[in-house]
N, C-alpha and C positions, 0 to 999 in steps of 0.2 A: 415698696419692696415686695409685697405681697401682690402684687399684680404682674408683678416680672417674674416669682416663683412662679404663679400660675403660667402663664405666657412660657416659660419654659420648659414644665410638666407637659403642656399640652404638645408644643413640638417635640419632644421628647416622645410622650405618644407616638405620633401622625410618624415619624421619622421611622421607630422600631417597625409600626403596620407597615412600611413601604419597604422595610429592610425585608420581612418574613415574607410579603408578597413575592418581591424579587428572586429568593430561595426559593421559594415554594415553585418558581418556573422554571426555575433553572431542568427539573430533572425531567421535566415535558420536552425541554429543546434537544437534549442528547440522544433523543429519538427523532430526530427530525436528520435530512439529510441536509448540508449547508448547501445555497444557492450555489452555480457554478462559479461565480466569482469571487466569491470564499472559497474555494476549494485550497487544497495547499499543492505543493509544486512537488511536495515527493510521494502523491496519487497522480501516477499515471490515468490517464484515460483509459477507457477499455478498446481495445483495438476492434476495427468492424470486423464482420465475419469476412475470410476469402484474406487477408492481407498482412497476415503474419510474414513478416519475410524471412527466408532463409539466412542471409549476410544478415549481422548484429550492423546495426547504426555505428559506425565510427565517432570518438568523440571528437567536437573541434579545436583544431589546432590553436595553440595558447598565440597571443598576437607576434611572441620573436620567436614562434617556431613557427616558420613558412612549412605549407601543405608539401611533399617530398612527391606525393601522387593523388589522382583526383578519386572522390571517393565513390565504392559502386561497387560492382562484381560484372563476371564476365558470365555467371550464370545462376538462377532464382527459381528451385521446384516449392509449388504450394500446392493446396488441395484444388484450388482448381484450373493450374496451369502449372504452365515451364517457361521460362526464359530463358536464351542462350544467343550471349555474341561470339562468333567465332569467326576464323579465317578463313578465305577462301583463296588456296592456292597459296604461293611463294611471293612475298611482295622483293622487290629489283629497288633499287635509287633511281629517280626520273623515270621511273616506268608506272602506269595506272596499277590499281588494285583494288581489290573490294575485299569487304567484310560482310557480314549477311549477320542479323540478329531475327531470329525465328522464334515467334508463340507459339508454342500447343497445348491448344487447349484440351482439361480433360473430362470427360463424361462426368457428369450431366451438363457439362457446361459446352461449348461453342464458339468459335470466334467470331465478333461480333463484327460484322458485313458491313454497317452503318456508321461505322463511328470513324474518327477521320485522324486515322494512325499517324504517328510525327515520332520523329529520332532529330532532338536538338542537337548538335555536336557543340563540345568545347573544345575552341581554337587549342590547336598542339604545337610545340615546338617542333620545327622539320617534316611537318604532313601538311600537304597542302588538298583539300577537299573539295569537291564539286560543287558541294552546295554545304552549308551549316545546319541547313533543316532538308529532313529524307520530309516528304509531303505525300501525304493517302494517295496520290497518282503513281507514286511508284511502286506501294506495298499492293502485295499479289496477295491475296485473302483468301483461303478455301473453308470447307466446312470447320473444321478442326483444324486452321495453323492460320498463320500470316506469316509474309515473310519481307524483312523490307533489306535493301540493297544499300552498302555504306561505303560511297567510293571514295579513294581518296589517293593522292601521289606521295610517297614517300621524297622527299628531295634531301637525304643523304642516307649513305647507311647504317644500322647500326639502334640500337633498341629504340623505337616511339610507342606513344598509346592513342588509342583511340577512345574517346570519352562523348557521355551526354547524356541525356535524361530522355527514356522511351514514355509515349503515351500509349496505351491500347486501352480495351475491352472486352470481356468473353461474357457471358453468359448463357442461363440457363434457363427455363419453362417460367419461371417466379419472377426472374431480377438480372440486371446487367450491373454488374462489378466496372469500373471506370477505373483505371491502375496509372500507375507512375513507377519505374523504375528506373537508379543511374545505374549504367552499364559503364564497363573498363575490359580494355580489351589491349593488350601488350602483344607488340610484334617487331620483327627482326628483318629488318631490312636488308639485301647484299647491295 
């Protein structure tokens, strides 16, 4: 019996040393930043520089609430650009049309000449498109803007949108900015 008191004092010891150890780190680690995969989900990232967007993120639609319209804007100013899709001209039913989405970029920054500019479209009900992807052959680039061409046929009249996801880049003396924006663009066909 006296060797099992013993035997139990001592873990009794060794157990409290491992408890006080424990404690004693805890208040080292509350200075420590947690790995990223610890991180929790209501810390936001820090957004890069140059990409603050003007349009808030829309939240997504819950599974029996179908999208009503695809999400984007028809226009995006930031510190070192503009974006803008708009119309060109009056579109007709069975007649061509274009839209034109224009960057401009602004001082110190530059459109960047190199990078190989694309407007995804997503398929629309009643607009029939030339192409689903606008490709760097078609965008006109100058110092400060690009402009790229977004043709497409109306085949009835009567409200459609025109949707998709722009790539470009501008930059400046330091660093090129690499962007993504979805663009929406609602028009009226006769």
């Amino acid at each position: 019996m006296a060797r099992s008191l013993s035997v139990s004092r001592s873990l009794s010891v060794h157990g409290s040393a491992l408890v006080l150890l424990a404690l004693a780190a805890i208040p080292a680690c509350k200075n420590q930043t947690p790995p990223a995969a610890e991180a929790t989900a209501a810390e936001p990232p820090p957004p890069a520089p140059g990409t603050a967007a003007v349009a808030p993120a829309a939240p997504a639609p819950s599974p029996a609430e179908p999208s009503a319209a695809p999400a984007g804007a028809s226009k995006y100013s930031e510190a070192p650009f503009d974006v803008v899709i708009q119309p060109k001209g009056a579109y007709t039913s069975g007649k061509a049309g274009e839209a034109e989405i224009v960057i401009s970029a602004k001082p110190p920054f530059h459109a960047n000449d190199k990078y190989p500019y694309k407007f995804k479209l997503n398929e629309s009900a009643g607009l029939k498109f030339a192409n689903l992807v606008v490709e760097k052959d078609a965008v006109k680039v100058e110092k400060m803007s690009a402009t790229l061409p977004v043709a497409f046929t109306p085949e009835g009249a009567g409200k459609h949108t025109v949707s998709g996801k722009l790539f470009f880049s501008v930059c400046n003396e330091d660093q090129c900015l690499v962007e993504k924006r979805d663009l929406t663009l609602d028009i009226d066909a006769k």
